[in-house]
N, C-alpha and C positions, 0 to 999 in steps of 0.2 A: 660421436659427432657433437661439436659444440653450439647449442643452439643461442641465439643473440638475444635471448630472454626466458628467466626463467618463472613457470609460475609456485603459488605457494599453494598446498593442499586444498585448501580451504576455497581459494579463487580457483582451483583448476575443478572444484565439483561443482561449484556456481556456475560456472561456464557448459561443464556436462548434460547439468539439469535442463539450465534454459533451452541449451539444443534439442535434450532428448523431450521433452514439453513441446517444442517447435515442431517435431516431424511430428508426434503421437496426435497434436491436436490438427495437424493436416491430414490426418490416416483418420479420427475418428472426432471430427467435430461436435461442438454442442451446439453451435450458433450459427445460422449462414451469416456469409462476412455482407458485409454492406459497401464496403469499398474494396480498390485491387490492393491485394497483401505489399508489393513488393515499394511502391512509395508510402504507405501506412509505414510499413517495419522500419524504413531511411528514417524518416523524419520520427519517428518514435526511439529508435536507437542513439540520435542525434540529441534530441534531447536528453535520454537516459547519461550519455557519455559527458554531457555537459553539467548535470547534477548530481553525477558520481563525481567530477574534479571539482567541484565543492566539496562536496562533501568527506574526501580523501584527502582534503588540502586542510580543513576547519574544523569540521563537525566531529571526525574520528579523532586529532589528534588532541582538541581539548577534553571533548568528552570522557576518551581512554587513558590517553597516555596524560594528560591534566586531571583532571577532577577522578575520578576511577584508580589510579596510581596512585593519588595523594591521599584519598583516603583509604586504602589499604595500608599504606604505609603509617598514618596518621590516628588508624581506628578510626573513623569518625563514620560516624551515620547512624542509624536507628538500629540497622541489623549488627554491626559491630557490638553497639552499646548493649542490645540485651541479652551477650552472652551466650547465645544457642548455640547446639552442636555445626559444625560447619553445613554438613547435610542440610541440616531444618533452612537455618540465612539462607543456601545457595535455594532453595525449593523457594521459598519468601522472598527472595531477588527477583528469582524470574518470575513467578506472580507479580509482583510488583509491576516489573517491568510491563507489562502485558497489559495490567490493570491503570496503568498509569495513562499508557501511550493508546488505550481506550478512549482519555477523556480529551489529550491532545488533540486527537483524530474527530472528537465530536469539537473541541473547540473550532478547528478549522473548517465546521462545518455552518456552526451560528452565528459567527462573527466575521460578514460583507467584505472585509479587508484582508482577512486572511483565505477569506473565499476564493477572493478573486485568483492568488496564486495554488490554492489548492483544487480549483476548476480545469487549472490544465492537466490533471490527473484525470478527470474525467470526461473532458471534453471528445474524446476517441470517440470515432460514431460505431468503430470494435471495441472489442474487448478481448484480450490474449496475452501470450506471456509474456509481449515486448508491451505491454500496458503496464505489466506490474511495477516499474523505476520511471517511468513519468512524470518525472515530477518538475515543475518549474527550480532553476536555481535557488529561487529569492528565497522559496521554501524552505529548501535542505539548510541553506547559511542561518535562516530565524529560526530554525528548530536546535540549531546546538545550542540556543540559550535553555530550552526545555530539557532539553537531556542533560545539562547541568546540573538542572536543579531535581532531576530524575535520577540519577545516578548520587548524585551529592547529598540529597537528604537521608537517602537508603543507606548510604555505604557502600554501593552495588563494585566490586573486587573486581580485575579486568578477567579473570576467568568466568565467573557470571556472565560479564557485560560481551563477551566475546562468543562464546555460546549462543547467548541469545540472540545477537546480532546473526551468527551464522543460519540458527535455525528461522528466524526472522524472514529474512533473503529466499530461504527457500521453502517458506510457508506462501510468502508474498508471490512468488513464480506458481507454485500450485493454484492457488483461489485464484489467479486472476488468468490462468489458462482454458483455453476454451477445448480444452478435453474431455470428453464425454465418457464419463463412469456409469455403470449401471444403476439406475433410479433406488434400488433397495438397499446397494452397497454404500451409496452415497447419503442414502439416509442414516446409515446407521453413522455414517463417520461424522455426521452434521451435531452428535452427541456431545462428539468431543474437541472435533478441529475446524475449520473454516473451508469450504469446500466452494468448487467453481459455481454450482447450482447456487449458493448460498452468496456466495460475494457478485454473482450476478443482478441479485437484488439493490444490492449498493449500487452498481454503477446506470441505475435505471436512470431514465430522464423524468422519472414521474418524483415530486421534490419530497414526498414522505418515504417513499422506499431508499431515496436517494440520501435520503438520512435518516436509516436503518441500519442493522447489521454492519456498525463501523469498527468490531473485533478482527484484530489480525489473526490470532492463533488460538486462542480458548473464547467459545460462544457464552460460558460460564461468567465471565468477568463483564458482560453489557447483553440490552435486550434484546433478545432475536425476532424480526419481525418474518413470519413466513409468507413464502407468495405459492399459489398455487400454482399458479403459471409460469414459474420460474423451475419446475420442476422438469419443463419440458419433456413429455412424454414419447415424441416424436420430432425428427428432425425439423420437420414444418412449424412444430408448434412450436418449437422453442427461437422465436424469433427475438431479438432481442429490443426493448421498448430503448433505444438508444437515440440520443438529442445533447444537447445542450443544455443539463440540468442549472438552474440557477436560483441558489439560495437566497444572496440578496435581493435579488425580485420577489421572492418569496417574503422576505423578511419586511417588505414595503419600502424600498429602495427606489428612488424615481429612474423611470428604461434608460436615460440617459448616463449612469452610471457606469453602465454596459462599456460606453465609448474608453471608460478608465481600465477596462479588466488590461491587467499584463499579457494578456494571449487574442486582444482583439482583433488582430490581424488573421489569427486562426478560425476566431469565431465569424469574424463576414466569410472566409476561406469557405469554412463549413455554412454558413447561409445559402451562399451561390450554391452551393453544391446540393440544394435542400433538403438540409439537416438543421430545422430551427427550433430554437431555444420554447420550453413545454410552455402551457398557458397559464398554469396555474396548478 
């Protein structure tokens, strides 16, 4: 049978995961939801589908096939220039990569203008695995200038840069799944990977947790702030402190700035609906 589209490996276990994430954490939740699933997941898909064709159109093909291609071909970057075994680069790529896209992720966290489109990531008054690609467009298209310069200064090879992308995707779909692991197991994995108990603290409303724990894949490359209550020991307890986190108000932004964020219309959405922005 010939089917009217085919997919490529890599996009057809992306698509597996998400699914097999989607039933698992409907079978064994960590969070009671706060809103009805089936409009959350539209309008979170909706956006996801609209930040991936950025990002598939701009962001992959300079980063990769421009800057990534050019300097393998070119040698050029820090890991080319010093020579090491291929091994050692490809291990100090992906560190990098990880280490880097740490402090992006804390940049968009301090600075009110890139808040504002990095808040539609968190604004979900859930959190699950149609959360993890959230992102505002405006976002993904001003991040391919940072992976330019991530990928370009390093030297980062498109096999590196591909890899990590993959494992990436589907680190992001785990930590931000509301799957429920057992408490011990989950501690132990909190050692080395980023885990849903663990990136729950991120997506608090409360504005110091909410800018904590902003590692995607290794806890080792930025500080981990623990919460006890994030541990949820019981389905009751683990309710999730979920609102309207807002840094710029934090940062001493006057309220009316609020009226500027690119998702304002989401943010009175979620007001009516009383889910409002922390107090401090």
């Amino acid at each position: 049978m010939n089917w009217p589209f085919s997919l490529k490996p890599e996009s057809a276990a992306f698509l597996a995961v998400f699914f097999l994430l989607l039933v698992l954490e409907s079978l064994i939740p960590l969070r009671r939801r706060k809103r009805a699933q089936g409009r959350r997941l539209a309008v979170n898909l909706l956006i996801t589908a609209i930040s991936f064709g950025v990002g598939v159109a701009v962001l992959r093909p300079v980063a990769l096939l421009g800057v990534s291609t050019w300097a393998q071909s070119a040698s050029f970057g820090l890991l080319p220039w010093s020579g090491l075994p291929f091994w050692i680069q490809f291990l100090l790529g992906f560190l990098w990569m990880d280490f880097s896209f740490y402090w992006w992720h804390r940049i968009n966290h301090v600075y009110p203008l890139l808040w504002r489109f990095h808040n539609v990531h968190h604004i979900d008054p859930d959190m699950d695995v149609s959360t993890a690609f959230r992102f505002h467009f405006a976002e993904t298209f001003y991040s391919t200038a940072f992976r330019v310069l991530q990928v370009g200064a390093a030297g980062i090879i498109p096999f590196t840069y591909l890899l990590y992308e993959f494992i990436f995707n589907l680190a992001t779909m785990f930590h931000h799944s509301n799957l429920r692991l057992p408490l011990g197991i989950e501690r132990l994995l909190n050692k080395i990977i980023v885990t849903p108990r663990m990136h729950g603290v991120h997506h608090s409303a409360v504005g110091p947790e909410t800018n904590s724990n902003l590692f995607r894949h290794l806890p080792l490359v930025g500080p981990y702030t623990p919460n006890p209550a994030s541990e949820c020991p019981s389905a009751k307890d683990c309710y999730r402190r979920a609102g309207l986190p807002s840094p710029p108000r934090q940062l001493g932004a006057p309220p009316h700035h609020h009226a500027l964020h690119p998702a304002a219309p989401l943010l009175a959405l979620a007001q009516r609906q009383g889910v409002n922005p922390p107090s401090g």
